[in-house]
N, C-alpha and C positions, 0 to 999 in steps of 0.2 A: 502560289496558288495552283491548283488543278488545273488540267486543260478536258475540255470534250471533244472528243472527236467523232464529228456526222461526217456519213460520207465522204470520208479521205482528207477531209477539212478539221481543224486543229481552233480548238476556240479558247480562250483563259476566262477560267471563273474569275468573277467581280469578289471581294470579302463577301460572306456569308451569302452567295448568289446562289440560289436552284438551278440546278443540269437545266430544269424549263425555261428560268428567265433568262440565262445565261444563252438559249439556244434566238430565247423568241430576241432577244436584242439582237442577235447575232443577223435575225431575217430569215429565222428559219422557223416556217409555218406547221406549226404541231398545236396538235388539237389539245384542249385543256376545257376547264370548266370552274371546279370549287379551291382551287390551289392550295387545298387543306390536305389532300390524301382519300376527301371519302368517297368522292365520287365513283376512282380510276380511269377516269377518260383519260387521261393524257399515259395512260401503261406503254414504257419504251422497253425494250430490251436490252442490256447487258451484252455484246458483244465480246470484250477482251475487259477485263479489271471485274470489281467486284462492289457492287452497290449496297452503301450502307443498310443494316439490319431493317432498321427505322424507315426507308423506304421501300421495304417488302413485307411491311406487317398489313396483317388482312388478306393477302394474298393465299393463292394455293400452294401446295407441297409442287404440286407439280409447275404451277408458272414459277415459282421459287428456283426450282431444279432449271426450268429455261431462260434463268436472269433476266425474270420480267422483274419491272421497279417503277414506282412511280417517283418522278423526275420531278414534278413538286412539292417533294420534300427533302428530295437527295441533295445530298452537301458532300459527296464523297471527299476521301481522307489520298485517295490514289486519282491518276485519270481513268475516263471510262469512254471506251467507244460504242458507241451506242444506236441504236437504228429505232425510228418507229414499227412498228405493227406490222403494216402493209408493206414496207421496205423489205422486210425481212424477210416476208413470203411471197416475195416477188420477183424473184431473180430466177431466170429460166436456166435451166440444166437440159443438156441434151443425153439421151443415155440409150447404151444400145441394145438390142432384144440381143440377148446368148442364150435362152432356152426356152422353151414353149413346149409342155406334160401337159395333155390334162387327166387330170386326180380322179376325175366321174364324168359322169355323163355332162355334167353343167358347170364344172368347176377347173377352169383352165391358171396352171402354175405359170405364172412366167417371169422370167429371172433378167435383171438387166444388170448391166456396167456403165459406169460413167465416168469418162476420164479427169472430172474435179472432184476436190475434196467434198465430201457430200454427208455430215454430219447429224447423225439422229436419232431419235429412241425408241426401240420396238415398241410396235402398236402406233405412232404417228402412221397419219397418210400422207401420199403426196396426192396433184391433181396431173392428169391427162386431157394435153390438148389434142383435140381432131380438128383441124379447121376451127371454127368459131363454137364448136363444143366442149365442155370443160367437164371431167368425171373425175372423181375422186375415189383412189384406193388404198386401203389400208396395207403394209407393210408386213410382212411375216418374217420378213431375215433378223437378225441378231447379231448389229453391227459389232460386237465384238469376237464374234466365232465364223461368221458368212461370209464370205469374200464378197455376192451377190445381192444386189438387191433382189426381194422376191414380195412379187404379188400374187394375191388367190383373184379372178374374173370372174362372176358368176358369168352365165350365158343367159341375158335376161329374153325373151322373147320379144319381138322387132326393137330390137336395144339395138341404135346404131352403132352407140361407142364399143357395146359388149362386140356386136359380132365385128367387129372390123377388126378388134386385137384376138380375136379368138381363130377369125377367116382368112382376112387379107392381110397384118401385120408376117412378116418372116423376119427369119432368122438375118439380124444383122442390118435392120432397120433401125433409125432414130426414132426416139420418142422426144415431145418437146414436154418438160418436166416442169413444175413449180413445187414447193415445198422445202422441208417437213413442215406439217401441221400437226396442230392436236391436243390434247392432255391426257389422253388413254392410254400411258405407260406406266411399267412400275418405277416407283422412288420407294425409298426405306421409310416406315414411319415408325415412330418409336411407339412401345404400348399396344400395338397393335395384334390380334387372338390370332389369325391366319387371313389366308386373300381365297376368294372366292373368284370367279371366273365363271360366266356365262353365255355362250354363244349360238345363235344358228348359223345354218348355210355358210356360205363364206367370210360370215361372221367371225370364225373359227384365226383367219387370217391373224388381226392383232393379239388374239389371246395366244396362240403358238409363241409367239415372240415374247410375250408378256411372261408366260408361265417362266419359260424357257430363262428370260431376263430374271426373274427373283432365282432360281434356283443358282446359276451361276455366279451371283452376288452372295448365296451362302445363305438366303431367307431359309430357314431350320422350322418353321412355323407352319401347319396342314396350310397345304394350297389342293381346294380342288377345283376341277374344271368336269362342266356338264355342256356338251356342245350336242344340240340335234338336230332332227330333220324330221320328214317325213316317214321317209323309208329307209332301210340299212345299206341300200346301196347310196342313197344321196352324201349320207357320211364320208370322211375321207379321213388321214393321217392315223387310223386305228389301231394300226400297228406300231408306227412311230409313238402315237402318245401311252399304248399300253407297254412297250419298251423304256418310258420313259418313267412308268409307274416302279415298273421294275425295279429299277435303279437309284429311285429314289422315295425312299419310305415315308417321307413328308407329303407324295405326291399320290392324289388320286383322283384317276378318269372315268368320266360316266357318259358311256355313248348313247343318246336316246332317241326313240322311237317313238312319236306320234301319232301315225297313219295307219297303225297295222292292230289289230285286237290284242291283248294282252299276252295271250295263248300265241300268238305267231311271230311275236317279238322273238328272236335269235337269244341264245345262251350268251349269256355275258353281258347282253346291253337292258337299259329300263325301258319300261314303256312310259312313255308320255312326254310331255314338254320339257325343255329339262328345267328351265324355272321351280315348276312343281317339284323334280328330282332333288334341284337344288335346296328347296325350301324341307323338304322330307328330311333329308342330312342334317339341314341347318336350322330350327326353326328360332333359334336369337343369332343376330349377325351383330351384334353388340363388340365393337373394337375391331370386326373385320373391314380388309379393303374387299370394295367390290368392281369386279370390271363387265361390261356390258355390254357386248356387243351384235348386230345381226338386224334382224327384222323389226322395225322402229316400235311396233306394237308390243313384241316381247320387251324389249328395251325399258320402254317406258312403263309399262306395266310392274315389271320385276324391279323398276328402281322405286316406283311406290311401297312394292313388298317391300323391299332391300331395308328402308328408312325407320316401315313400321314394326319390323323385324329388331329395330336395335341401331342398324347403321345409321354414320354420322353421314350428311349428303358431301359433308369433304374428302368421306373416303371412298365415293359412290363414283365412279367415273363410267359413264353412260358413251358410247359411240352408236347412235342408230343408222342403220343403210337407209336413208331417206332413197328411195329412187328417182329420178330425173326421169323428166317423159320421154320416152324414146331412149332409155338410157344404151 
């Protein structure tokens, strides 16, 4: 028989027992409901081993990718160490500030180190504590080329959490860390026409990583990215991403302009939202993935387009900046 292993502890399946009964005999309290599969209340994650096919069907590409399973139906064939939900993303990481650029006027870089192993996928966020306040940011390094963890700050206005890491954090300070979170990375899908990519403001943050991840996996399929603002100065990484167009022919950048009349827009970049931009390029998104991220009202707006467009909502992956009061 199998064994499960929760938290450091070592369980043997019964014949034909679920990873779930096997745990709840055990007296290990996980939440459950229809013990059929259709619910997913009881979704555990995959640690080490590999959960049978059959309990990740219904699931997404990308929980698939972070060996979510549901445990009332797994029988697995191997053992499997396994955590709930809130387990998983609950273990605090301490990590330390090694660079503070900011990009613009409102967009501060900052790069941190952590001396545990710290496993993730471009575009997850982590959360930042401040005392009893918790903020969440999105990821722009690309754990397989970055030594660095790297976050984009907006600097929101009387934003405690913003201006503390933007003012009073220095070089060489701890942060107290939870995560990765998320489903806003790329995975390979098969059949798939290219990946669109959407962002404002600091938005920008997971799609850098995002873009940056398919190209290095070898995705051959148009990826474009329309990331905007207001103004041409609010933008950021314009060089990096048109450097990046450069060099690769499958890739193309569109920096846009909102704020300014048509006629005052800058050479090179579009005027208007880039949703719009993006829908002008694309007007069927039929087999594309799409990625979403930025100001909650684009987000959510351009994933309505996105669906009516053609896209399936499983290749729709949506991140909105919900702001926190006083963020």
């Amino acid at each position: 028989m199998t064994k499960v292993v929760y938290q450091g502890r070592s369980y043997e399946r019964l014949d034909d027992e679920s990873v779930l009964r096997c745990l709840l005999r055990n007296g290990i309290r996980a939440p459950y409901s229809c013990e059929s599969g259709a619910c997913q209340a009881c979704t555990m994650r995959a640690i080490s081993g590999t959960p049978p096919a059959n309990s990740q069907e219904d699931l997404k590409e990308t929980q698939k990718a972070l060996g979510y399973f549901k445990p009332c139906v797994c029988r697995p064939d191997e053992d499997l160490e396994v955590a709930l939900l809130d387990d998983a993303h609950n273990h605090k990481y301490q990590m330390e500030v090694v660079e503070k650029r900011f990009l613009n006027d409102e967009i501060l870089r900052l790069r941190l180190t952590c001396d545990e192993s710290f496993e993730y996928r471009a575009g997850q966020f982590i959360n930042i504590f401040k005392d009893d306040l918790i903020r969440s940011y999105s990821m722009a390094s690309l754990p397989v080329q970055d030594d660095l963890l790297e976050l984009h700050v907006k600097l929101v206005p009387n934003g405690v959490v913003s201006h503390w890491l933007c003012d009073d954090v220095q070089l060489g300070d701890q942060l107290t860390v939870t995560g990765p979170m998320g489903e806003c990375f790329y995975h390979e899908v098969d059949s798939t026409e290219g990946l669109l990519a959407v962002g404002t403001g600091s938005g920008l943050a997971p799609l850098w990583g995002i873009v940056r991840d398919a190209l290095i996996q070898g995705y051959e399929k148009p990826i474009i990215l329309c990331h905007g603002a207001m103004k041409p100065e609010n933008l950021y990484y314009v060089e990096a991403l048109r450097q990046l167009e450069e060099t690769h022919e499958n890739f193309n950048y569109f920096p846009c302009v909102s704020g300014l009349d048509e006629d005052e827009v800058p050479a090179g970049m579009s005027s208007g939202f880039p949703n719009d931009v993006a829908f002008a390029q694309l007007p069927s998104l039929a087999k594309w993935q799409v990625f979403l991220c930025g100001h909650p009202d684009m987000v959510n707006n351009t994933k309505k387009q996105a669906f009516l467009a053609g896209a399936s909502l499983k290749n729709i992956h949506a991140d909105p900046f919900v702001m926190a009061p006083h963020a």
